[in-house]
N, C-alpha and C positions, 0 to 999 in steps of 0.2 A: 831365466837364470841358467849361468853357464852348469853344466851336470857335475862336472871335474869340483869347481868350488864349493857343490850343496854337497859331493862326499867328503871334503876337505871338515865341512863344519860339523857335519855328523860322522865323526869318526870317535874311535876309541879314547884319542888323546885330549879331545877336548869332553868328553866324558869324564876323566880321568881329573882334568882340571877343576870341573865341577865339583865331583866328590871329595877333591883336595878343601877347596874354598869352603865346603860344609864341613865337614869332618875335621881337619887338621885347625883348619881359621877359624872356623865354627863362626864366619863372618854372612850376618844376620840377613842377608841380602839371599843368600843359598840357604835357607833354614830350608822350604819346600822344594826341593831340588832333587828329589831323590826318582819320582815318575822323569824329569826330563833325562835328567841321563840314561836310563833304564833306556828309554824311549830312542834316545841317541845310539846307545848300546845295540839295541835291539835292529834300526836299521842299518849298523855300520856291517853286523851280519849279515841280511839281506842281502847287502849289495856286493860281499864279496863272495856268499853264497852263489849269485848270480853273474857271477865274473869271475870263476874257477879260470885260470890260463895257462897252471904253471903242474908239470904233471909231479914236479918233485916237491912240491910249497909244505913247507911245514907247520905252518897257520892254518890250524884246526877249522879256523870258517872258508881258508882259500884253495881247500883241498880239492882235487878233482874227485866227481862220486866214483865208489871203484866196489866190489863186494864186500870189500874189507869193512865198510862204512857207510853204507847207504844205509842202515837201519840207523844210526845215527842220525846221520842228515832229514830223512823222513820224520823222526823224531823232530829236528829243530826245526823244520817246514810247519810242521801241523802244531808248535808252539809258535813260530811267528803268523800262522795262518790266524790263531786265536788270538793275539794277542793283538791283531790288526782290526779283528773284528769286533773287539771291544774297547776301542780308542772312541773317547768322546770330546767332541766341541760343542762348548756352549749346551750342554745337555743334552747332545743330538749324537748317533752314531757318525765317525767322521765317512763310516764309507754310505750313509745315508744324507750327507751334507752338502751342500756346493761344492765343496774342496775337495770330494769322493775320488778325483781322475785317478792321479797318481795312487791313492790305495788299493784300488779297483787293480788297475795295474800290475800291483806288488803281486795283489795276491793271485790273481791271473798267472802273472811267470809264476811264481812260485809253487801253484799248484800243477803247472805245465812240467815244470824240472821232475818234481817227483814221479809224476805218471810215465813222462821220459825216461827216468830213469829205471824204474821199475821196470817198466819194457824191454828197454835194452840190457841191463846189468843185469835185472835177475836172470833173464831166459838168455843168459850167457851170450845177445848177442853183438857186445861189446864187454870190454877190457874194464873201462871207463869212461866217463862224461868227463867235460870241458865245459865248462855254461858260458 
């Protein structure tokens, strides 16, 4: 699958559509719909977490890490670090599954960025990260 298109479908807006279709429609199809958005939610942070590019972004997940906010960001690391690790299929942990690659993945960068980051921002030997 092209990468561009699996951000496109887990992005905010189609989150957003979701919890319309429940909430506002209250159309019976979205009654249990609330873990997939979360879910949606929760990787469309990830990936912009991990593709910081823009040193001025004012999108709280697309920020570059800088002092001002790495205690933040470390924060929402070790909430999606967790929240990854309790994703099940089929009764099974998904990062103990056949389908483990890509979570595995996640949480690899993800726990990569923060110890980078800690490295370098705390001990002032950078300004900020760029992911």
């Amino acid at each position: 699958m092209n990468v561009q298109l699996a951000v496109q479908i887990l992005s905010n807006s189609v989150a957003n559509a979701i919890d319309f279709c429940r909430i506002d429609l209250k159309l019976q199809q979205f009654d249990n719909s609330t873990a997939t958005s979360l879910f949606i939610r929760n990787i469309n942070n990830i990936f912009d977490l991990l593709n910081s590019r823009n040193l001025l972004c004012k999108n709280e997940s697309q920020q570059p890490i800088s002092l001002s906010n790495i205690d933040r960001i470390k924060e929402n690391i070790t909430k999606y670090i967790e929240y990854i690790n309790d994703l099940y299929i089929n009764d099974k942990k998904i990062i103990l599954s056949e389908r483990k690659m890509g979570f595995l993945g996640m949480l690899k960068c993800l726990q990569s960025i923060k110890d980078i980051a800690e490295t370098l921002i705390v001990t002032k030997k950078q300004n900020f990260l760029l992911t």
